[in-house]
C-alpha positions as CSV (number, residue, x, y, z in Angstrom):
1,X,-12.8,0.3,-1.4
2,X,-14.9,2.0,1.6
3,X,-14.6,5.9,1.4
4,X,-12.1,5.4,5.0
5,X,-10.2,3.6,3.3
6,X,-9.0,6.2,0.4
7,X,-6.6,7.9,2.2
8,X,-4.8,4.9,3.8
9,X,-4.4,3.7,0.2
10,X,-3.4,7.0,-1.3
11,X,-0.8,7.2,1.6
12,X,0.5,3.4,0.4
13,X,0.7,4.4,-2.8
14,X,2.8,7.4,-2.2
15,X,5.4,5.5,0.0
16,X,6.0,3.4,-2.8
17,X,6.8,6.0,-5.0
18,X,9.2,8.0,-2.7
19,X,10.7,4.7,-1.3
20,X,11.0,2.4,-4.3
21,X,10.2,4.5,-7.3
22,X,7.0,2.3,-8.3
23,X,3.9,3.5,-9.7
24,X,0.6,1.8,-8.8
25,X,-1.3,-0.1,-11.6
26,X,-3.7,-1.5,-9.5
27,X,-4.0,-1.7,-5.6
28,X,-6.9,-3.8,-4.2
29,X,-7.2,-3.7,0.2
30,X,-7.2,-7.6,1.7
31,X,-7.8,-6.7,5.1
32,X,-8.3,-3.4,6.9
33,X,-6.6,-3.0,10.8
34,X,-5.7,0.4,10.5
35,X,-7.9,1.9,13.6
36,X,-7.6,5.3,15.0
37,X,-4.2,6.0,12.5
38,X,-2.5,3.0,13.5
39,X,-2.4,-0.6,12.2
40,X,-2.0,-3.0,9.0
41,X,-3.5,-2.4,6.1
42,X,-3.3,-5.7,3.5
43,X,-3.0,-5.0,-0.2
44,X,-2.8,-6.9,-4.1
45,X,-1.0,-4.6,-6.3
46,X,0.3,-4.4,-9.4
47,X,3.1,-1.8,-9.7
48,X,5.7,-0.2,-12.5
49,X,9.0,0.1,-12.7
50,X,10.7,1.6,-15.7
51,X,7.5,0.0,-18.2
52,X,7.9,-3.4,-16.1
53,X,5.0,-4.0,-14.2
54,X,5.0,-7.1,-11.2
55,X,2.2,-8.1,-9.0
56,X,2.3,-7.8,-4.9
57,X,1.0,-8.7,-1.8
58,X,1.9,-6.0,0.3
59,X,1.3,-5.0,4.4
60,X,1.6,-1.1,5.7
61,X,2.3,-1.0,8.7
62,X,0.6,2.5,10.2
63,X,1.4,4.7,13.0
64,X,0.1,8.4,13.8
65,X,-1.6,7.9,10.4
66,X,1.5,7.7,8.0
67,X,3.2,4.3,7.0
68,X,6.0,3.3,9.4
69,X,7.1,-0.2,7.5
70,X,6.1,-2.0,4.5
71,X,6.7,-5.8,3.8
72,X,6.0,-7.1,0.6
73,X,5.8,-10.7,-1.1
74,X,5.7,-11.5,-5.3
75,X,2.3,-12.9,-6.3
């Protein structure tokens, strides 16, 4: 992960937990578009719920530097 992209995925990671209540395992970036605060950024994660873990492919959407939308698919 480039050092720019740290606080995108710290941000993702943190949405997940207030919104869904999932803890990150693992959280690899796919693709980068976030420019300037705004974009998509493209992830593989593995997250927890309750001991159960499931892997993700998962797309932040960014605006004004904080995620706006999340979509998510099972890997």
């Amino acid at each position: 992960m480039a050092d720019h992209e740290a606080p995108l995925v710290e941000a993702a990671k943190r949405y997940l937990k207030e919104h869904y209540g999932e803890d990150t395992v693992s959280m690899t970036v796919t693709v980068n578009d976030v420019k300037g605060g705004s974009g998509v950024l493209s992830v593989d994660c593995t997250v927890s719920i309750g001991g159960a873990t499931s892997d993700w492919s998962k797309q932040f959407t960014f605006r004004g530097g904080k995620v706006a939308t999340m979509s998510a698919r099972m890997r």
